[in-house]
C-alpha positions as CSV (number, residue, x, y, z in Angstrom):
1,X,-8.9,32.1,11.3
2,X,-11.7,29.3,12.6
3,X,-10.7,26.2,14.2
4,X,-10.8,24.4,11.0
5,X,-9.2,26.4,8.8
6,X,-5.9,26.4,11.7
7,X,-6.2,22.4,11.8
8,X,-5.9,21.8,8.2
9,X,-2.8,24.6,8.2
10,X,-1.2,22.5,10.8
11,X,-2.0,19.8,9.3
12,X,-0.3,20.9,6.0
13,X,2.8,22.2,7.7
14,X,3.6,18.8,9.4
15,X,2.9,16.6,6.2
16,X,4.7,18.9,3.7
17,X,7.8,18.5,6.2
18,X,6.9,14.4,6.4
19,X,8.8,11.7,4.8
20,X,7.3,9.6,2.2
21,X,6.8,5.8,1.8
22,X,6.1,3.9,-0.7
23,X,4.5,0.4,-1.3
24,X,4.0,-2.2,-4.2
25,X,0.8,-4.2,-4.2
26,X,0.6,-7.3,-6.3
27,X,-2.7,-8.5,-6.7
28,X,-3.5,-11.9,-9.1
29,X,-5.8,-10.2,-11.5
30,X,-5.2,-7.9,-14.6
31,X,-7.9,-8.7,-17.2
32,X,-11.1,-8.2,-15.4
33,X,-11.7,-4.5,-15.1
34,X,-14.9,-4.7,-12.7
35,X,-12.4,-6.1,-10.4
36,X,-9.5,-3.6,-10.8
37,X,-12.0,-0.4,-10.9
38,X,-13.2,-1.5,-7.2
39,X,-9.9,-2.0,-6.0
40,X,-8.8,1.5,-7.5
41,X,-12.1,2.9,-5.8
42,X,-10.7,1.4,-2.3
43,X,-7.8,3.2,-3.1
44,X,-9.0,6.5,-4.1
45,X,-11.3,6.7,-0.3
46,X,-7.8,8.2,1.4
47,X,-6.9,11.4,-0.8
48,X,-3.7,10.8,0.8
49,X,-2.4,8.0,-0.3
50,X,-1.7,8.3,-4.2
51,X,-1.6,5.4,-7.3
52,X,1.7,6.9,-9.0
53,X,1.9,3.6,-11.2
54,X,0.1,0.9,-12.3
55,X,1.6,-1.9,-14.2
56,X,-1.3,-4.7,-15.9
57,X,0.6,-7.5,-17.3
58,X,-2.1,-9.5,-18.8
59,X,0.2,-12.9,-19.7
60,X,0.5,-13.4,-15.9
61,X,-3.1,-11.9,-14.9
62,X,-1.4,-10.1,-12.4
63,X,-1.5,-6.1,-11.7
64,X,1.3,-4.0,-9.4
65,X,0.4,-0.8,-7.9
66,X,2.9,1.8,-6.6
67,X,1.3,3.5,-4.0
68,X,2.8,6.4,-2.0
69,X,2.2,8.5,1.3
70,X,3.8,10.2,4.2
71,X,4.7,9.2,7.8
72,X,3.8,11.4,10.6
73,X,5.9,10.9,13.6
74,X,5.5,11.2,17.6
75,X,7.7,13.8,19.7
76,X,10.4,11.6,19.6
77,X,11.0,10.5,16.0
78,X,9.2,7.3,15.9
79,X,6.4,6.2,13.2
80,X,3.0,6.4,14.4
81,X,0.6,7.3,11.5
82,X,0.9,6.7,7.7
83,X,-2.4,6.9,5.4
84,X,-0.8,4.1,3.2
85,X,-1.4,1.5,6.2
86,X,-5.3,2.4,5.5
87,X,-5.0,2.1,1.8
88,X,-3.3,-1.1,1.1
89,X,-5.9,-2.6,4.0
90,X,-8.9,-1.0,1.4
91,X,-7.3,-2.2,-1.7
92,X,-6.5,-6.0,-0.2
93,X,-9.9,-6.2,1.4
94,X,-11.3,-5.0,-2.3
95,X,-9.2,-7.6,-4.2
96,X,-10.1,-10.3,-1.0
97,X,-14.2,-9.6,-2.0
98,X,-13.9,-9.6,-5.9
99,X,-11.1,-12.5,-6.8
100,X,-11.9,-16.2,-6.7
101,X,-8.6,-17.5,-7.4
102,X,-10.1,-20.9,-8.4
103,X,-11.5,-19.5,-11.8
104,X,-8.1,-17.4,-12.0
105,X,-5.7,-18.1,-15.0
106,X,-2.5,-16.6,-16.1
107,X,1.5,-17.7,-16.2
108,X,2.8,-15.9,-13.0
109,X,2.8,-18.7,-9.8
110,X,0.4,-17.0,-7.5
111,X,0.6,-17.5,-3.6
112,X,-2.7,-16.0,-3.2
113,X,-4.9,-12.8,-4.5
114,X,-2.5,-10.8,-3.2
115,X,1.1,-12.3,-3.1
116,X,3.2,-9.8,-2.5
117,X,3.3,-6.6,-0.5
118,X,6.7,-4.3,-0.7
119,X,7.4,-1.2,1.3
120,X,10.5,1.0,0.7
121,X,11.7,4.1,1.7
122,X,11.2,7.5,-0.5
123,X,12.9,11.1,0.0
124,X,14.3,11.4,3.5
125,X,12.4,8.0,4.7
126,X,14.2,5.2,6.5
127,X,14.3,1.3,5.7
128,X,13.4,1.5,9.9
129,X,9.8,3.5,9.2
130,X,9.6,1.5,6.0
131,X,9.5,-1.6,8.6
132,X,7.1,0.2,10.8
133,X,4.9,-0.3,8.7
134,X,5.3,-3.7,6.8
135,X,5.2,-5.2,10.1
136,X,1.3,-3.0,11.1
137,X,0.2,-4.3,7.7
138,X,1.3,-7.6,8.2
139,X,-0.4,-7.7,12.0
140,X,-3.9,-6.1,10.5
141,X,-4.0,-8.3,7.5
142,X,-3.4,-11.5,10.0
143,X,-6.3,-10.4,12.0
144,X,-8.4,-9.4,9.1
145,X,-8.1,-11.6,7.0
146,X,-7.8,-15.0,8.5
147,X,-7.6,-18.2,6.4
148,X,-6.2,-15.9,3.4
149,X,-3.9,-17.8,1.6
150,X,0.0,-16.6,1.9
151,X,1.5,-13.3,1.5
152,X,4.7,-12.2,1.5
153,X,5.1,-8.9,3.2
154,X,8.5,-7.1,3.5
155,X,10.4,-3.9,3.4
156,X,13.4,-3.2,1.4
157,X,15.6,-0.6,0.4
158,X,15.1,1.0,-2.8
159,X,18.1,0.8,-5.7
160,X,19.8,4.2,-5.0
161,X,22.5,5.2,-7.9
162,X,26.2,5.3,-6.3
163,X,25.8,3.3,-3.3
């Protein structure tokens, strides 16, 4: 077995054992398609990080995606690497470069191209690693994308049946 070949088995092993996260983007546009295919192209450059929904709603001109990916963890449980962080960065810096927001119509208040960002917990996940990695987002967004209008980022806990 190469070097390669035993890297990508490790590799495997770790993230088939990982916990997943998930996140829901909100992004002010739903009717221009140029505009949501190169957001979906930002999304699509990590293999890793997957678009499990996509909801248009063309009244408000707004578009959620549901995003998911694992966390990886250091030696002593805590969060250090998720492919989503990468993702949602690609896919707000895509909608940041496409949207004008002052040609923008549609019935949904908007606090900016994208308004909202939502992480939760999947599988075996905690609300604490869901946290991790609202608050990285929310730090790399700050420092990437100064002067962007508002954005509410935030992690909650997702609706579980009998608790």
């Amino acid at each position: 077995m190469d070097y390669n070949t035993a890297c990508k088995d490790k590799k495997k092993k770790t993230i088939d054992q990982s916990m997943l996260l998930c996140c829901k983007l909100f992004i002010s546009e739903s009717r221009n398609l140029a505009v949501l295919d190169a957001i979906e192209r930002a999304a699509r450059l990590d293999p890793e990080s997957v678009i499990v929904n996509k909801f248009e709603d063309r009244a408000y001109n707004r578009v959620r995606y549901t995003i998911v990916s694992y966390v990886l963890h250091d030696s002593t449980g805590s969060a250090i690497y998720s492919p989503l962080h990468q993702t949602v960065l690609a896919m707000a810096e895509a909608a940041f470069g496409a949207i004008n927001l002052e040609q923008h119509s549609g019935a949904h208040p908007r606090l900016g191209v994208v308004d909202d960002i939502v992480f939760h917990p999947l599988a075996r996940a905690s609300l604490d690693e869901a946290a991790w990695l609202a608050k990285a987002v929310a730090v790399d967004i700050g420092n990437k994308f100064q002067g962007c209008s508002s954005i509410s980022i935030c992690c909650s806990t997702p609706y579980r049946q009998g608790s």
